[in-house]
C-alpha positions in Angstrom: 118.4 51.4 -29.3 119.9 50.3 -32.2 124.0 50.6 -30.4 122.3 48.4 -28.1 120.4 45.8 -30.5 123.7 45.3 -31.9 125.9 44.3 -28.9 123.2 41.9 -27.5 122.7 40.8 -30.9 126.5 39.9 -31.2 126.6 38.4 -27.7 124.1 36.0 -28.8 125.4 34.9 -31.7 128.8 34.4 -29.8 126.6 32.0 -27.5 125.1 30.0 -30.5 129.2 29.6 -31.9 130.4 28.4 -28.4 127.9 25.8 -28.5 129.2 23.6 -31.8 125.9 23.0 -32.6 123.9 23.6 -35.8 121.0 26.0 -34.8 118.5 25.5 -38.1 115.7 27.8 -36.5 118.4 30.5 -35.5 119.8 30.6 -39.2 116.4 30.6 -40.3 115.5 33.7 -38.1 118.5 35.7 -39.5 117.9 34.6 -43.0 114.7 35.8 -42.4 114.8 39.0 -40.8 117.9 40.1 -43.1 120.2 40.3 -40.4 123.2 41.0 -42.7 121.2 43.6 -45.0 120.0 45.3 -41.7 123.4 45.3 -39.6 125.1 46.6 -42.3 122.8 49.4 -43.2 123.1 50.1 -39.5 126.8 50.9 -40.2 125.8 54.2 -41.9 124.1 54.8 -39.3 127.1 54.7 -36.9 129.5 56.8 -38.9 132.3 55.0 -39.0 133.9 55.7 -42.3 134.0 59.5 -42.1 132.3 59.8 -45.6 133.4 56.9 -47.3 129.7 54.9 -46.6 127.8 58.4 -45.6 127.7 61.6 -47.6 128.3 65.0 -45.5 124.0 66.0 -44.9 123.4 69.6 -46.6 121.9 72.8 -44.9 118.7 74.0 -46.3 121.2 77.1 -47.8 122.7 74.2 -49.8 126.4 74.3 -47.3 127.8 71.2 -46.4 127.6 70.4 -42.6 129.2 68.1 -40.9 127.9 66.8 -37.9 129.6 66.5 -34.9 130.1 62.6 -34.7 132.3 63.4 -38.1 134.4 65.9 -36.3 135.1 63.8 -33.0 135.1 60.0 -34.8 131.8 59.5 -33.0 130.9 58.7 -29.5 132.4 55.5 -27.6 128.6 53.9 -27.9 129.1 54.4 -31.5 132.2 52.9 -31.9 131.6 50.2 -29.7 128.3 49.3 -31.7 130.2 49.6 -35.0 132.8 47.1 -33.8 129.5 44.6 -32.5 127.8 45.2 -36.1 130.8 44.0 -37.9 131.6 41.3 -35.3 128.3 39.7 -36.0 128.5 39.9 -39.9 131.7 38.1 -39.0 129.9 35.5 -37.3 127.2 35.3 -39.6 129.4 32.8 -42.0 130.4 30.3 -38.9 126.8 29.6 -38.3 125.5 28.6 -42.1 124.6 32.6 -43.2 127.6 33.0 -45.5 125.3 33.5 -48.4 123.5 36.8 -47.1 127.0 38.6 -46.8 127.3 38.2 -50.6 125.0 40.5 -51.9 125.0 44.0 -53.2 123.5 46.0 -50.6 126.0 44.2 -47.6 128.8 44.4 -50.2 128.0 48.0 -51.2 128.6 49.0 -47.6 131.4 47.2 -46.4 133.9 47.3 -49.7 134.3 50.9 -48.6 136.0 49.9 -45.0 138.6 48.0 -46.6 140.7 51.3 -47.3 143.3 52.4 -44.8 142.5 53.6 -41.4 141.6 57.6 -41.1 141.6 60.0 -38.3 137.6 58.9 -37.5 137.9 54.8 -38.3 139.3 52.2 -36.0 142.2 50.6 -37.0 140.2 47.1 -36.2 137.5 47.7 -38.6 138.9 46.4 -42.0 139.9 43.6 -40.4 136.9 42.6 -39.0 135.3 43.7 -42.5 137.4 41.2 -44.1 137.2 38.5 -41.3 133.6 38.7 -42.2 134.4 38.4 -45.9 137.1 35.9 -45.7 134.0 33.9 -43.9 131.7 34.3 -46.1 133.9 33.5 -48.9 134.2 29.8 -47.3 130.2 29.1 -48.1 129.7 27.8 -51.8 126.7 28.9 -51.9 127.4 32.6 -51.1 129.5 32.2 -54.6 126.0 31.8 -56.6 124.9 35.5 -55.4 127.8 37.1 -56.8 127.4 38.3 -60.8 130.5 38.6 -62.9 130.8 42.5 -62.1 129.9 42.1 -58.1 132.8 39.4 -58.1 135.4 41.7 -59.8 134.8 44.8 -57.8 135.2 42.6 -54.7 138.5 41.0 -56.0 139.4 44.6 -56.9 138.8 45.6 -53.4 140.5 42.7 -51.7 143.9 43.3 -53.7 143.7 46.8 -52.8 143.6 44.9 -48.9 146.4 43.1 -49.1 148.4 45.7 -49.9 148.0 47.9 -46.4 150.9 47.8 -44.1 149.4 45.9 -41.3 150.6 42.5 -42.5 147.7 39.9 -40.5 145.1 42.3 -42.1 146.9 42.0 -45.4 146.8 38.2 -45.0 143.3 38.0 -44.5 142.4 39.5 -47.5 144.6 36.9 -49.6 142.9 34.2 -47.7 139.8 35.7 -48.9 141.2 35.3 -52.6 142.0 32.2 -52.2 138.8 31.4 -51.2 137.1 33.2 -54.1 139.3 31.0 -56.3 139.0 27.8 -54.7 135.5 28.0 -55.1 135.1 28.9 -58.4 137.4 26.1 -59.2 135.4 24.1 -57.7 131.7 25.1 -59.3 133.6 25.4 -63.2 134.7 21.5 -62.3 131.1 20.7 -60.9 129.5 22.4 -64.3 132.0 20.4 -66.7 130.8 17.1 -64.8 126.9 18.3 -65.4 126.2 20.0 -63.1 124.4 22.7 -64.5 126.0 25.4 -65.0 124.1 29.3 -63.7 124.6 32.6 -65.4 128.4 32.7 -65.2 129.4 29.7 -66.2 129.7 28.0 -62.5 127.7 25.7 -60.8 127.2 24.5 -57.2 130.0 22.6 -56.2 129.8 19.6 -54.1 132.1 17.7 -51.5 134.3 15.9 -54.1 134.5 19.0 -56.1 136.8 20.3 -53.9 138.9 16.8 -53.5 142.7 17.9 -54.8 144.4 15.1 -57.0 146.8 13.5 -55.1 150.3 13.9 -56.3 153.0 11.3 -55.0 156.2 12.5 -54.4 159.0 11.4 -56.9 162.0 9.5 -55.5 165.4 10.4 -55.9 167.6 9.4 -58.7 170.5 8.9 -56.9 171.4 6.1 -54.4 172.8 8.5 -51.6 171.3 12.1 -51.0 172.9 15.1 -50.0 170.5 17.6 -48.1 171.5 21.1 -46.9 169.2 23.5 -44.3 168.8 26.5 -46.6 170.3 29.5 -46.7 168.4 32.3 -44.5 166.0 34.6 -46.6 165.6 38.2 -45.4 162.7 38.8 -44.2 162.8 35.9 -41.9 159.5 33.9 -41.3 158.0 35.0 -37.8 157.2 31.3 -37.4 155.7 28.5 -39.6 152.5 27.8 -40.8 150.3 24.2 -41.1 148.7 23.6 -44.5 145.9 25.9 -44.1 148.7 28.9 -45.1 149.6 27.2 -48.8 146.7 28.2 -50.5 146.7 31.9 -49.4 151.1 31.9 -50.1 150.2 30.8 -52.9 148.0 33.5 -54.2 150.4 36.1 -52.4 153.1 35.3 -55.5 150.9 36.5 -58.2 152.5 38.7 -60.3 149.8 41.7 -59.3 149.9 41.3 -55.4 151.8 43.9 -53.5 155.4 43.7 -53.4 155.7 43.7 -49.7 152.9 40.2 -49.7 155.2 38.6 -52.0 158.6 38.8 -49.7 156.6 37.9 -46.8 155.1 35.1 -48.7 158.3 33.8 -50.1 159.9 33.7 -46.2 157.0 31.7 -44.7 156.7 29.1 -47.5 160.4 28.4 -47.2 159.7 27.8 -43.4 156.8 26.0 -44.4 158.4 23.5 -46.8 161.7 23.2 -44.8 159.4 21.9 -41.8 160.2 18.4 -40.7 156.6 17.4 -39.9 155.7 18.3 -43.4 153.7 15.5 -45.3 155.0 15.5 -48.9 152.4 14.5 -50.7 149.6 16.8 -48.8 152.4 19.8 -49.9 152.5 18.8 -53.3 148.9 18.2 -54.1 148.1 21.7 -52.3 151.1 23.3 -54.3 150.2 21.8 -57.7 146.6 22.6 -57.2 147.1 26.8 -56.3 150.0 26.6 -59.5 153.1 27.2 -56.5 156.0 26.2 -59.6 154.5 28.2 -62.0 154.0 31.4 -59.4 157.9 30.7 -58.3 159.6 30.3 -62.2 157.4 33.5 -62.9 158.5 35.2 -60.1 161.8 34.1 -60.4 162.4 35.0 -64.4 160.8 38.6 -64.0 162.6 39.8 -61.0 165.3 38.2 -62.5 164.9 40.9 -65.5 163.9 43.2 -63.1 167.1 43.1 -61.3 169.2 43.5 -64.5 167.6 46.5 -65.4 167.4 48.0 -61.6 171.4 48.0 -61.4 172.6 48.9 -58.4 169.5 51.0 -57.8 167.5 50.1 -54.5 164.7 47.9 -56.9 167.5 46.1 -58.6 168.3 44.9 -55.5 164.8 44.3 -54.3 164.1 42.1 -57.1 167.2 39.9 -56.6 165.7 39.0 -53.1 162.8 38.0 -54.7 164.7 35.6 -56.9 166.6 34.7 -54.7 163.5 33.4 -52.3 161.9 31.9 -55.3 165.0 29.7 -55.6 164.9 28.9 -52.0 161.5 27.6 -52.4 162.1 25.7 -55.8 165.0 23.7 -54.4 162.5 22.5 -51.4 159.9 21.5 -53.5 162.7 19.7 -55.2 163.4 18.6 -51.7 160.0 17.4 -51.0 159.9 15.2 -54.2 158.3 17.9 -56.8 160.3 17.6 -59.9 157.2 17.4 -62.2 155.9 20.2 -60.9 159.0 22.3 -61.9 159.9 20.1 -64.9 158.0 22.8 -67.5 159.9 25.7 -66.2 163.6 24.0 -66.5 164.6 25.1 -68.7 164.4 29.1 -68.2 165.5 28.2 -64.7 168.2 27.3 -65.7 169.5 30.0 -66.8 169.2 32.4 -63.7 170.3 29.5 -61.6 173.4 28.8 -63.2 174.6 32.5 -63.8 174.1 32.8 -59.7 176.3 30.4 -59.7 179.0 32.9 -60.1 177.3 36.1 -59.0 179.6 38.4 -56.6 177.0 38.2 -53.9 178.1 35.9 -51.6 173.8 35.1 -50.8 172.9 35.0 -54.3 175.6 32.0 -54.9 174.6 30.3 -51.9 171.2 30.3 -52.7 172.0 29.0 -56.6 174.2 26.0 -54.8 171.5 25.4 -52.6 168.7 25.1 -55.9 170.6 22.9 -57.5 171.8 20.6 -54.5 168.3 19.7 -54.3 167.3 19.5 -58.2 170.3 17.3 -59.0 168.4 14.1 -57.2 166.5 14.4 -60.4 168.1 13.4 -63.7 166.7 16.4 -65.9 167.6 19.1 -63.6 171.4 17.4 -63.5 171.4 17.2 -67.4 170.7 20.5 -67.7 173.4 21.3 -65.1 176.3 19.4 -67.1 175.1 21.0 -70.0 174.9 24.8 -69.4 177.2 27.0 -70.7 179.6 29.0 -68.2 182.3 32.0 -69.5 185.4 31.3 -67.5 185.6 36.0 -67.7 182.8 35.2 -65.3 184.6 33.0 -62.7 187.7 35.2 -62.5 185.3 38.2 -62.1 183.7 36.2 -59.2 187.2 35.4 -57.6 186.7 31.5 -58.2 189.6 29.6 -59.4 189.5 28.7 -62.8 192.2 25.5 -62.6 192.3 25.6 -66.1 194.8 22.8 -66.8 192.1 19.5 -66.8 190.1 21.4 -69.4 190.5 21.4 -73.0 188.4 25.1 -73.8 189.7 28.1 -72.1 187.1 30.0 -73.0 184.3 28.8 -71.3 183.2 25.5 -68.8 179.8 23.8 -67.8 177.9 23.9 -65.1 179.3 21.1 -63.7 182.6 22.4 -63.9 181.5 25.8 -61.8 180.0 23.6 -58.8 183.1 21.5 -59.1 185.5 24.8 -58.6 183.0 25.9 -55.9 183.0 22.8 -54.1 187.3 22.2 -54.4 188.0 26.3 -53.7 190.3 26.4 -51.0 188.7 28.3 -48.6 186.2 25.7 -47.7 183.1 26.6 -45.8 179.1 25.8 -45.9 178.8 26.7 -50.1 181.5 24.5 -50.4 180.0 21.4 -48.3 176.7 22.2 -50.9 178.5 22.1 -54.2 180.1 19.1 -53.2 176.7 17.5 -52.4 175.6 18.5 -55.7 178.5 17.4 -57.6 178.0 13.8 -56.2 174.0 13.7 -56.9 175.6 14.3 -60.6 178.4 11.4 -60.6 175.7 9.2 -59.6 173.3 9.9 -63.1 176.3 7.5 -64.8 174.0 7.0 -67.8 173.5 10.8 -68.8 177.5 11.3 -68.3 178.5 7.9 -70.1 176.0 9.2 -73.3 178.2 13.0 -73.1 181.1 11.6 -72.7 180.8 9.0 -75.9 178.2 10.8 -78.1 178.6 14.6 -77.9 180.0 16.8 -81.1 183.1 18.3 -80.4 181.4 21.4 -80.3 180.7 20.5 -76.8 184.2 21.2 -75.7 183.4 22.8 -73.0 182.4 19.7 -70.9 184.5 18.4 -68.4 185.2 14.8 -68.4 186.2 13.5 -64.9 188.1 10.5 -64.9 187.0 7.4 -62.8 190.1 8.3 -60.6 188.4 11.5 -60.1 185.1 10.7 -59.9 186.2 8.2 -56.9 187.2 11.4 -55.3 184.6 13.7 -56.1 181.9 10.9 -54.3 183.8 11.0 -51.4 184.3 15.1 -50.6 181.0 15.9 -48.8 182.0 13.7 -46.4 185.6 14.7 -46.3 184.2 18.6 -46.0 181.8 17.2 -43.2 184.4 16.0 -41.2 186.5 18.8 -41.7 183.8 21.0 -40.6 183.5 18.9 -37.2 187.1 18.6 -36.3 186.7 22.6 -36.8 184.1 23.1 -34.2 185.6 20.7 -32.2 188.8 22.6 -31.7 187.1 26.1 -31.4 185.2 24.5 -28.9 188.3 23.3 -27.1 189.6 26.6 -27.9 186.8 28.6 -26.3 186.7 26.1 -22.9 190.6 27.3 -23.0 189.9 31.1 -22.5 187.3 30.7 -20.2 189.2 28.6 -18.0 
């Protein structure tokens, strides 16, 4: 009776969805009659966690028995009324009943399905557990249910989620953190502007509690902009995402999610934020609002630790991917107009993006040229660049050229003389075309190079002058590199129509 009840009762609430209206007297009825308490108390009954919601029943001799739905993962009426019991607590949130899924008795009984699949549980059921939570999580007033304990041991839960191996099941429970922080945002905003604050410091938020500040994006510094595709992050993006991904991305960089949600996070924001139908200033007001620079320097700067301590080990090299897809993203959000947003974490940027600069890895330095062709449109970002502090041991470890003779210190050379050596190296090629981009974004910031050249100590030796013959020279060599690399394809084109023919 009750596998039954449960598959009509999910058919009907399908119905009321399909029919984009708000049904008041449904919502009422389920309110009322506790569906949500009630279907998920009927999940005991259906044994679908092999113990993890149901303890094994005891003989009168005091042995543990297990029944025989245990030992065969239950009949196929079983299974198929488990799936329609979580189906409708999935629904439950799309049609206004968010707020019953967020209380202790539903949450005591489906936190323990978020685990792993077993021998007796269907793969689909922690998805559909957190489909329902991720739901729920959407209604503000659900958030007023959950005390300061209930709330931790379901973000305790949901972190322990994200971290199985199926990756859109994964996903769904760092939407569901999103959520859970997007809300809370939201009421701590609502109690600051009197709202009344309840027992944990929140209040019911309304509509323009949940309004993002808009931030503009900031226009170049520089008259004529250089712009590169970026280099290819492993693993790639399966495809892009609209806005709706950022905040969840976002959360996936956190310094405690799962190793595996970070990667995948870092490959589908770059695919995000290199999209050509991207609307700057909706990206930027989403990514300063979920903290995206601060996630990215952070996760930059410790993996970049991380990767000097790993060595050569398999986690040293982990953790250089990770910096290296935090730079990727950094340079497009530099890209999309976001240099405030990075501006506070500059300076320890700096440091890990310049020493790519001359990394052995022929990635790494692409990905450093590729940071710092887009940051240069910005002033700061290009003062720091002239001013970092390069050992020449490093270039000639690197297999640049040093060209020491227009230099006055031996010893070391700026940044601006490493991007200058990688954009004139001889054999040419796609970092090349970059460093020459970024080179000319710096020319153009004549007021920071004018102050250097007249007003720095000579303990500042390292830094390159270029003289205005140079300089005239320098402008010019993306687009002399441009056209060299189309009178290239053009003749290997001509070449290949040769051997076919």
């Amino acid at each position: 009776v009750r596998a039954t009840a449960a598959v009509r009762l999910a058919g009907i609430l399908l119905h009321a969805w399909r029919r984009g209206v708000h049904d008041e007297i449904l919502l009422y009825l389920l309110e009322s009659s506790l569906a949500a308490r009630r279907l998920a108390f009927a999940l005991h009954g259906f044994n679908i966690a092999d113990g993890a919601t149901s303890a094994p029943a005891k003989s009168a001799g005091g042995s543990v028995a297990c029944s025989a739905g245990h030992r065969d993962g239950g009949t196929a009426a079983s299974k198929a009324a488990t799936q329609a019991c979580l189906f409708c607590l999935a629904m439950l949130p799309l049609l206004g009943g968010g707020a019953t899924l967020f209380t202790d008795a539903v949450l005591d009984r489906l936190l323990p399905l978020l685990g792993p699949p077993t021998a007796t549980t269907h793969p689909g059921h922690s998805r559909l557990t957190l489909l329902a939570l991720q739901n729920a999580s959407a209604d503000a007033r659900a958030h007023r249910l959950l005390g300061p304990s209930t709330r931790q041991k379901l973000v305790d839960a949901l972190w322990r989620a994200a971290a199985l191996s199926y990756a859109p099941t994964a996903d769904v429970a760092l939407s569901t953190i999103a959520n859970l922080a997007a809300v809370a945002t939201a009421s701590a905003t609502a109690a600051e502007a009197g709202g009344g604050a309840g027992h944990d410091g929140l209040a019911e938020p309304s509509e323009a509690n949940f309004v993002l500040p808009t931030i503009s994006p900031r226009a170049a510094d520089v008259a004529t902009v250089y712009r590169s595709p970026p280099p290819p992050y492993s693993p790639a993006a399966a495809g892009v995402e609209g806005y709706r991904a950022l905040p969840r991305l976002c959360v996936s960089l956190s310094a405690h999610a799962p190793v595996t949600a970070k990667r995948r996070a870092l490959g589908l924001l770059a695919g995000l934020l290199d999209s050509p139908s991207l609307d700057s200033t909706t990206a930027l007001s989403l990514l300063a609002a979920y903290g995206a620079a601060e996630r990215l320097a952070g996760l930059a700067t410790a993996s970049a630790a991380d990767a000097e301590t790993g060595g050569a080990r398999r986690d040293g090299q982990l953790h250089g991917l990770m910096v290296e897809g935090a730079l990727v993203c950094l340079g497009l959000v530099y890209r999309l107009g976001g240099a405030r947003l990075i501006a506070p974490h500059l300076s320890g940027l700096t440091l890990i993006a310049v020493s790519a600069l001359t990394s052995i890895e022929p990635r790494e330095r692409a990905v450093a040229v590729f940071f710092w062709q887009a940051a240069t449109t910005a002033v700061e970002p290009a003062s720091a660049l002239i001013k970092a502090t390069v050992p020449m041991a490093r270039l000639s470890a690197a297999g640049i050229a040093t060209g020491t003779s227009f230099i006055r210190d031996r010893t070391f050379t700026s940044g601006l003389g490493t991007m200058r050596r990688l954009a004139q190296a001889p054999a040419g090629g796609r970092v090349a075309m970059m460093a020459a981009g970024a080179l000319a974004h710096v020319l153009q910031h004549r007021a920071v190079l004018s102050t250097l050249w007249t007003s720095s100590p000579e303990s500042l030796s390292y830094l390159e002058r270029i003289l205005p013959e140079e300089e005239e020279l320098l402008l010019s060599l993306p687009e002399v590199l441009r056209q060299k690399a189309e009178d290239a394809r053009a003749q290997n084109g001509l070449a290949d129509d040769g051997a076919r023919s």
